[in-house]
N, C-alpha and C positions, 0 to 999 in steps of 0.2 A: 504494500500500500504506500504511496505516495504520501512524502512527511509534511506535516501541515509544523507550518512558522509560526511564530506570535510576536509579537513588538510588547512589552511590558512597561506601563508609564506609570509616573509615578511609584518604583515597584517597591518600597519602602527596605524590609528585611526578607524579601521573597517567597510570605505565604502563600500568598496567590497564584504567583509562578511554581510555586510547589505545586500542588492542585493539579495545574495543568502540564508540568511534567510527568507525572505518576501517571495523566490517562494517555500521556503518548505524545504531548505535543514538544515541540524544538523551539528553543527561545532562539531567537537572533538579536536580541538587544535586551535590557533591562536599563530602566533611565531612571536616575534616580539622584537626589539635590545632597542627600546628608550622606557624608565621608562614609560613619562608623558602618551605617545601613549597608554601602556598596561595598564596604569588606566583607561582611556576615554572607551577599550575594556571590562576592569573588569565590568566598571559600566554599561556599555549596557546591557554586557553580565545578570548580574543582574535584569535591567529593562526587557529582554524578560521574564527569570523565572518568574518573579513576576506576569508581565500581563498575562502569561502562565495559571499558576494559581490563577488567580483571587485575587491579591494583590497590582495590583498597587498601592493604595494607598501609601503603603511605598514608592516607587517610588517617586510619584508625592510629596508627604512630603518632600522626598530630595530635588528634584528642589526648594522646597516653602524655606527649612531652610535658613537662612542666616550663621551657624555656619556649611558648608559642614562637616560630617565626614566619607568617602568615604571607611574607614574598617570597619567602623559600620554597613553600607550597607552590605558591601560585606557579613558581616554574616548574613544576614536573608536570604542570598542563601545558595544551597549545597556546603560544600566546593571545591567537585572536578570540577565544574564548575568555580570557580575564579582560582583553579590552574592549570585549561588546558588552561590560558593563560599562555605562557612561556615566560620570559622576558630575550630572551639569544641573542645574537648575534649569527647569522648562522656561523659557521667557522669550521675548521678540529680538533679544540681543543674541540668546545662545542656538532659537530654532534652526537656523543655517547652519553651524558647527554642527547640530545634534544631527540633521540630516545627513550632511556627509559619513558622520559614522556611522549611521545605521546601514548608507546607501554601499561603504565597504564593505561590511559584515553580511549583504545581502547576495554579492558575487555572482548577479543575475536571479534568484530565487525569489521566488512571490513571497509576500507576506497575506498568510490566509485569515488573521484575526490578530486583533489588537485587543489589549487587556487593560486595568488598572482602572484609578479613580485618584482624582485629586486630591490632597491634605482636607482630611475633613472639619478642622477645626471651625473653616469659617461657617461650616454649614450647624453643625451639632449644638443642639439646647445648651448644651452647659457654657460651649463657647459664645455665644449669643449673651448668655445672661453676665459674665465675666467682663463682657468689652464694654466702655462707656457707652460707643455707637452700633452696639450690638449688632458688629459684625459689618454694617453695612458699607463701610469704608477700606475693607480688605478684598486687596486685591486678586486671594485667594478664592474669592468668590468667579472669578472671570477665568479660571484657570480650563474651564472646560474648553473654553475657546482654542488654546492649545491643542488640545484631544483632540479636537477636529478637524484640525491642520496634518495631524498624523493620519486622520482619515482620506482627508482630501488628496492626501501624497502618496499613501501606499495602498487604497483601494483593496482592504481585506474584504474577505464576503461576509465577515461578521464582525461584532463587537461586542466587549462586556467592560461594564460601567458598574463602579461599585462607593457605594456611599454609605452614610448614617442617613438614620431615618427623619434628620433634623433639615436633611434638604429640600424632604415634603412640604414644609411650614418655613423656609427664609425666603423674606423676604416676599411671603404670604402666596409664593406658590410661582412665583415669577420667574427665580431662579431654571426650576424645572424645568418650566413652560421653554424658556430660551434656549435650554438646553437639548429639546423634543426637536424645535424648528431646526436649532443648530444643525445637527445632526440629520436630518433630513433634508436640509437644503442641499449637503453632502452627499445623498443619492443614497441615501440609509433606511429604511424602515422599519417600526415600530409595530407594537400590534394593533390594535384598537385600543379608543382611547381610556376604556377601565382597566385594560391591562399592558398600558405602554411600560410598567413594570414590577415587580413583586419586591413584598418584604419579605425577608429569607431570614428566618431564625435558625444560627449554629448547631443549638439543643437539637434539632429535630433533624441534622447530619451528622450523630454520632459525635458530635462535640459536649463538653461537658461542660457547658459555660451558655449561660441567656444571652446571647449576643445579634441582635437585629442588624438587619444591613439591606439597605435599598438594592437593588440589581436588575440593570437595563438595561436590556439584549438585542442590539439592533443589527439588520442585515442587509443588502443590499438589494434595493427594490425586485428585482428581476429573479429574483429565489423564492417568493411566497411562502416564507417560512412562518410559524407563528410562534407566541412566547412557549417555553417546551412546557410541560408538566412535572415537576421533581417530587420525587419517592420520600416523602419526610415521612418521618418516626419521631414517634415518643423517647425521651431517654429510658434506659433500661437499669443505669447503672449510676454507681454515686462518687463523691469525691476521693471521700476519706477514704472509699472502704477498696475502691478499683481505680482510681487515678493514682493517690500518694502514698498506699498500700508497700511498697517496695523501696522507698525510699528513705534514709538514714535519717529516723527522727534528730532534729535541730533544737537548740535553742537560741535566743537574738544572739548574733556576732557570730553565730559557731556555723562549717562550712568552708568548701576551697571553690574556687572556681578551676581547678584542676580534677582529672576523671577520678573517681572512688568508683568502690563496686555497691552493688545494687544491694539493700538490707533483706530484700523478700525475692525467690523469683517469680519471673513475670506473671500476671495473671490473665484472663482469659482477654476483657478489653482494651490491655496494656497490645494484649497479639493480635486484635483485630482490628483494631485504631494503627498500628504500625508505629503506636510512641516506641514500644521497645523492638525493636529488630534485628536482635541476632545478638548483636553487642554484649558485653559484659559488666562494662564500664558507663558510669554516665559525670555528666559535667557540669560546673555552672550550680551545684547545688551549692548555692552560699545565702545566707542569711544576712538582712541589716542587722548591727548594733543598735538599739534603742535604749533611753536614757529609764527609770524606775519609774516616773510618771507614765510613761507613754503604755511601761508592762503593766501598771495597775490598770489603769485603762484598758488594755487589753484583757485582764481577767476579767474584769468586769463588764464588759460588754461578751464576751463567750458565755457566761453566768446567762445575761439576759438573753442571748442567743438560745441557749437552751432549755429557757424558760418560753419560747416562741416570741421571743422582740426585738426588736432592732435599738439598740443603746441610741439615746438622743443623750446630745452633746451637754445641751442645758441643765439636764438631769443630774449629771455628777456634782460629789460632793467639790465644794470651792475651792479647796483648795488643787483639784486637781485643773480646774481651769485654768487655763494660760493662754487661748484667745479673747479679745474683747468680742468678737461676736458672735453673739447665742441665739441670735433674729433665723439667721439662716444657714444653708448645709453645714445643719445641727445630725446629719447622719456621716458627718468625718469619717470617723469609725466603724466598720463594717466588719463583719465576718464575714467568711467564703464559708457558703452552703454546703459542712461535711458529708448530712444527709442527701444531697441532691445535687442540683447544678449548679455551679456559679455564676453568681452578676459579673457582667462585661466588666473587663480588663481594659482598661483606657489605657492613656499614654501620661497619666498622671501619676501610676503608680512609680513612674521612675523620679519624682520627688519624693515621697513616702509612704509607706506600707501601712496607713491605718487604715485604708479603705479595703485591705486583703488581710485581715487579720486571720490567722491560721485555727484552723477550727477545733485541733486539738490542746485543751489550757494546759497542760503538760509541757510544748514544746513551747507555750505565749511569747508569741515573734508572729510577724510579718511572714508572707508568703516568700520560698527563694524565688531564683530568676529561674530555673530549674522546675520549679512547679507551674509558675505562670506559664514556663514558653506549653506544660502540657496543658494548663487550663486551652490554650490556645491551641492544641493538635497538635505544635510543633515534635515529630520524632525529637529521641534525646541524642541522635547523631549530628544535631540541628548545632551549631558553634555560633553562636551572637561575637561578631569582633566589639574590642571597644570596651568601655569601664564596665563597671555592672550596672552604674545607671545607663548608662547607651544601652547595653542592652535590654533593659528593663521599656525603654524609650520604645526601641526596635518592637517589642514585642506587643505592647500596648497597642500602634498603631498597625498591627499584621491584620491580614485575613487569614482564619483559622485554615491551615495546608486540607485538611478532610473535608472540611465544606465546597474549599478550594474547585477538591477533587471530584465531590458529586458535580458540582458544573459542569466542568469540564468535560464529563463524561456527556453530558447530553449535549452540550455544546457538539464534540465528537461524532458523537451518532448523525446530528442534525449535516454536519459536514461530507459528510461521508456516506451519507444516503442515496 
């Protein structure tokens, strides 16, 4: 079968192009603005070559070293494979540069679909309510226009567009609206207009996290395709007891970001989620430090967790307060759902861990970068380059690789019919 391309914009830490390498597709570029992100992609990008052709080992050597050297890697790949990741900011200054390297990397080859979605900050509620001019003066908002120029230039027979569900309501719908016409003035179609796109909840692709995400599949008019139908499920299985089940109980501080071995083996949807795969080793499991304030708080909010509540901020005793404001996100503090799913993983948690409080009071710490990347799907062969808040950053703004991957599959089928 004939390998279908993708162009990956915006591609962050490469969930998404995760996804869609696992059902088969061939990246020809990842574009992508922050450093630490396009190393985390250089080095995946690296680990499929390698297991490609049957070298893993170097791979798994990196995870094992303690002295990373993540250019050293990258040479025992072809070069043009580290350098079709582009490390540029999409904008009207860099589109020409970005073009030329895609138009190298493409060596006469179609590109059959274009991927990605633009930084969602400007679109999402919490970003809205954060900005004095709630949002409406970032530029970020206009970035789809870029997207479209990658449509207009490389004529894939489809598209997938992914966002927060905060892009329904800015700017009271207008945003969208521009971005439907956009998009179609480019020779693109949509479905009809109650289902120009779906909200696609994580939980129900075998993710283990509540995580919603607009998704908006367009193709070119001349294909009369329609938006596909996706296989969603209920969750089956829970945090505590099949996600972090095999992992070296922590307490704050305690942790390497160097490989250790697994505390449990693997369990049944450790093996069929593909977080564990073969390995023996995992990485990245390190815990914040947090000061005795922070741990009381945390017992005491897992206390109320288990008592069926969510710890409001106001509530605690005084002397534990140490923000002046108790008016609003008075739910700072949060546990992750041991018994169930977890609430969405933002890209806040790479400032602090009270919104992922660990759901066992035993271990009272913060979630590691290790459990989030599985909150997120990411396998644990998954290497975040960059501090541990970079990659806590990284991980916060992915799309879950298993969600990824149900897409991609019908995207696939839709292709190939």
């Amino acid at each position: 079968m004939e390998e279908l391309n993708y162009i990956d914009l915006f591609a962050g830490a490469g969930g998404l192009s995760e996804g869609f390498i696992r059902a088969g597709f061939n990246p020809i570029a990842h574009v992508e603005m922050n450093k630490d992100a396009c190393d985390t992609v250089k080095t995946r990008t690296a680990y499929h070559w390698l297991k490609e052709n049957k070298k893993a080992k170097i791979y798994h050597d990196y995870l094992k070293s303690e002295t990373k050297n993540k250019e050293e890697l990258w040479k025992k790949v072809p070069e043009n494979l580290i350098n079709s990741v582009i490390n540029k900011e999409i904008s009207k200054e860099t589109l020409d540069e970005i073009f030329d390297k895609i138009d190298n990397e493409l060596n006469g080859r179609n590109v059959d679909l274009i991927i990605g979605g633009p930084p969602c900050q400007a679109y999402s509620v919490a970003g809205r309510a954060r900005d004095p001019h709630g949002m409406k003066r970032d530029q970020r908002n206009f970035l789809y226009k870029y997207y479209v120029e990658f449509l207009k230039r490389y004529q894939p027979d489809m598209f997938v567009f992914e966002n927060v569900p905060g892009i329904l309501s800015a700017k009271n719908g207008v945003h969208l609206e521009n971005i439907f016409k956009a998009v179609r003035s480019a020779g693109y179609e949509l479905a009809l207009p109650k289902n120009r796109y779906k909200v696609l909840n994580a939980k129900n692709f075998g993710v283990l996290q509540d995580r919603k995400r607009v998704i908006i599949i367009g193709w070119k008019k001349e294909l009369g395709f329609t938006y596909p139908n996706f296989d969603e499920t209920e969750p089956k299985y829970e945090v505590l007891k099949d996600l972090f089940s095999d992992l070296q109980p922590l307490k704050n501080g305690e942790g390497t970001l160097n490989a250790v071995e697994y505390y449990k083996p693997a369990n049944e949807y450790l093996k069929q989620s593909g977080i564990r795969n073969g390995l023996e080793i995992v990485t990245q499991h390190i815990a914040r430090p947090n000061n005795e304030n922070d741990l009381e708080i945390y017992r005491i909010a897992v206390d109320e967790w288990n008592n069926g509540k969510r710890l409001n901020y106001a509530n605690l005793p005084t002397r534990l307060i140490k923000h002046n404001n108790v008016q609003s996100f008075t739910n700072r503090f949060q546990v992750v759902n041991g018994k169930g799913v977890s609430h969405t993983v933002v890209a806040h948690i790479a400032m602090d861990g009270h919104y992922y409080i660990h759901p066992d009071k035993k271990q009272n710490r913060s979630i590691t970068v290790r459990e989030a990347a599985r909150i997120q799907s990411f396998p644990d062969d998954y290497f975040f380059e960059g501090s541990r808040t970079a990659a806590l950053k990284q991980i916060g703004n992915a799309v879950p690789p298993l969600m990824a991957e149900k897409i991609a599959e019908k995207i696939k089928s839709m292709l190939t019919r």
